[in-house]
Structures are given as structure tokens and as C-alpha cells.
N, C-alpha and C positions, 0 to 999 in steps of 0.2 A: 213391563217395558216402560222405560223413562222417553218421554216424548216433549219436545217444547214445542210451545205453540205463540206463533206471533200473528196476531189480529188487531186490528185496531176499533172496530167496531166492539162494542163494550159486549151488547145484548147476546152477539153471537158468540166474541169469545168464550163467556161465562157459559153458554149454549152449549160449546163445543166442551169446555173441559166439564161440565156438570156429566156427557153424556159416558164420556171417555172414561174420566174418576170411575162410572158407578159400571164400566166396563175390565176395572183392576186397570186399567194403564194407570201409570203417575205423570201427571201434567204440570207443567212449569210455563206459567201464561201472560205474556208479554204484550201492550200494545204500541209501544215504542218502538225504532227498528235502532236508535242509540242506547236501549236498554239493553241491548247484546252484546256488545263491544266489550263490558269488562268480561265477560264468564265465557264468552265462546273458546278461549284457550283453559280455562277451567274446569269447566263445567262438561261432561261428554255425553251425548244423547242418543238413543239407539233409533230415535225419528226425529225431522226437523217438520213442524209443518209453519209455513212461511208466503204470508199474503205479501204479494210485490207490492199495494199501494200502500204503505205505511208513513205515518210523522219519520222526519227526519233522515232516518237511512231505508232506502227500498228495498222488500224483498230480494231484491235479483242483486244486489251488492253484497247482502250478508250471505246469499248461496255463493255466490264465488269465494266471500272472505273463511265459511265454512268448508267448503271444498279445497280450499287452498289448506287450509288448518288439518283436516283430517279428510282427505281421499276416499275412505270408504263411508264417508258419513250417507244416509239414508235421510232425502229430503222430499218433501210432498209442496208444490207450491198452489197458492188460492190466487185467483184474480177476478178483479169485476166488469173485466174486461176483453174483449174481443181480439185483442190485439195480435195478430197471428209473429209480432217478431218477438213479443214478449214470451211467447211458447214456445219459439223456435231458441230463442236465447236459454229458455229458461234447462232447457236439456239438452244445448250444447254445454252447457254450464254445471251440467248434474246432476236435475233432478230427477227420480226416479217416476212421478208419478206428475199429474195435474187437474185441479178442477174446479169448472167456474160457477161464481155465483149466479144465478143464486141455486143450495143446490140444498139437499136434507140431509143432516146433521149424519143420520144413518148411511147415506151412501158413503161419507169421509169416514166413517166406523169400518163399513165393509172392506175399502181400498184398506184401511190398518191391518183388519183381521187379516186378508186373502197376503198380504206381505208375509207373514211367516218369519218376521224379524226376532230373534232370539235376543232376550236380556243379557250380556255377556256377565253380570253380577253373581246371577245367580251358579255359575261355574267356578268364580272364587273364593278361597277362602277370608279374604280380605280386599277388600276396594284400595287397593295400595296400588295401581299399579300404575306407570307413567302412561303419556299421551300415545308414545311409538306403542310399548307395548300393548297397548287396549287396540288400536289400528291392528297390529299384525293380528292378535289375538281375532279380533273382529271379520277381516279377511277372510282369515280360517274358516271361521264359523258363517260365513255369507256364502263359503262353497264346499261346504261340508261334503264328504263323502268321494270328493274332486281334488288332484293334486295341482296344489298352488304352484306355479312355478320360482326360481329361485328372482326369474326376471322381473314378474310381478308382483314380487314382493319387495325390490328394489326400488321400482319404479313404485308404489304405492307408499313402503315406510317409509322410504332412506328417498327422501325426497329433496333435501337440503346438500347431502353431501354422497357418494358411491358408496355401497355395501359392501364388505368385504365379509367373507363365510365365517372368520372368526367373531368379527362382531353380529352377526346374523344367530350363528351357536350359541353367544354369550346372550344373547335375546331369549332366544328359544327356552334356555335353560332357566332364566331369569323368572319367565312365564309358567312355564312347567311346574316351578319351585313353589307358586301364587295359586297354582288349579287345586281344586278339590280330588281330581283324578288324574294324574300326570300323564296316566297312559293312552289319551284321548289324541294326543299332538305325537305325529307319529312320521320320520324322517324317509322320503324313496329317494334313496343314492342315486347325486347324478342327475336329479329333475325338482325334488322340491319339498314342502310339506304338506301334509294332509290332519284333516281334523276326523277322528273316526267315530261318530254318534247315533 
């Protein structure tokens, strides 16, 4: 799993990605919150984790600019503080998870592990694939074994402009063409797609 992580605190970050690394995740470790701006439409992570006080841009801006950027993105925020609107913000906003300092390196290990978040890489045969389709692709795979509906796949990809089924097919296919096993993404007429794993 590729995870970025924004901290500011030097001792902890290196903390956190030293425990992570020797755990197989791949960590990409930030203490600026303007160090994200250029790569958040680049760069795609299968976890965000994001302390709200940070230099320059705050945690709780980059989860909106990344929730806004990709909808299904998977964020964990840190704070060192009590603040019950910065929690309450923090997951009308998004995030999936939260927790405060001060707290041990192993519990933010367990909240990773107990997520069950799937690599969507290791399904392709090449890291070729655009931002829509990593999102729908990702989707799929966040409710595996559950059929997506065609509305919530609207409402999550096709977030700038309406989906129309041809372009939604011409997706599908697109992805399909990129999987290691095509036969995984699988169409129920009428309601929607399903990932079968």
C-alpha cells in the first residue's frame, strides 16, 4: 500500500514512516502542508494520513482539496488537539478515521492494518491508468463483492460533468483492457458494476 504522510514534527514523522517501511507499506513523507499542492493531482495514494496543524496549508484544507481531487481517496487525520469542531469538520469533510496525540506509533499501525485497504497496482498490468479511471477502478475495489450503483459511480467519477452509459462503457472497457484479469469487473443490467474477488 502507497501511503503519504504529512507531519510536521520531524522525530515523529521519521517515527511513523521508519515503523510503516519495516511494515511493507511505501510511505511518502511530508512536513510542509504546501509541499502537496504540486503532486496531489499526480501523485495517487491508497491512504492519506494528515495532521491538521501543519507550516503553511492545514491538514483540513488539503482533505478537502483531496477529497475534492478524488472522492474515494482514504484519509486518516492527526491532531494535537482537543478541538471537538476540528473533528467534527474533519469527517464531514472525509475522513475515514482519527487520532490524537499523543498516541503510539503501533496503534496508527493497527488503524492501517484493520482498514483492509487494497493496493489497486498490484491488479495492473501497468500503472498507466488516468485519475477517473484509478477512482472508478478504486470504488469497485472499496466495495468489492457489492454492486456499485450506476448513480454512485456518477456521483463519485463524473464529478465535473454527467455520465452518460456510453462514456461510463468506454471507461469500463478502458480499465478492463489495463487489469491483469479482466474478468474481475463484472456488469448487473439495469443497476450497476460489481468487482468479483
Amino acid at each position: 500500500m502507497k501511503i503519504l504522510l504529512l507531519e510536521d514534527n520531524i522525530s515523529l514523522n521519521k517515527a511513523i514512516t521508519k515503523v510503516l517501511t519495516l511494515s511493507s507499506y511505501s510511505v511518502d513523507s511530508f512536513t510542509d502542508g504546501a509541499d502537496l499542492l504540486p503532486i496531489l493531482d499526480n501523485h495517487l495514494y491508497s491512504l492519506y494520513i494528515l495532521d491538521i496543524n501543519v507550516p503553511n496549508i492545514s491538514g483540513l484544507k488539503l482533505l478537502k482539496l483531496i477529497k475534492e481531487s478524488n472522492p474515494a481517496a482514504n484519509v486518516i487525520m492527526i491532531t494535537s488537539n482537543n478541538d471537538l469542531n476540528s473533528l467534527t469538520l474533519s469527517y464531514e469533510l472525509g475522513c475515514i478515521d482519527f487520532i490524537k496525540k499523543p498516541f503510539f506509533i503501533e496503534e496508527l499501525k493497527i488503524k492501517i492494518d484493520k482498514l483492509n485497504i487494497q493496493d489497486i497496482d498490484i491488479y495492473f498490468k501497468e500503472n498507466n491508468y488516468t485519475k477517473k479511471e484509478y477512482i472508478l477502478f478504486k470504488l469497485l475495489l472499496d466495495n468489492r463483492q457489492n454492486i456499485v450503483s450506476y448513480s454512485k459511480i456518477e456521483d463519485i467519477v463524473y464529478t465535473e460533468k454527467n455520465m452518460s452509459m456510453d462514456s461510463l462503457r468506454a471507461m469500463i472497457k478502458r480499465v478492463k483492457s489495463k487489469l491483469k484479469n479482466k474478468d474481475i469487473i463484472k456488469n448487473i443490467q439495469g443497476r450497476g458494476y460489481i468487482i468479483d474477488l
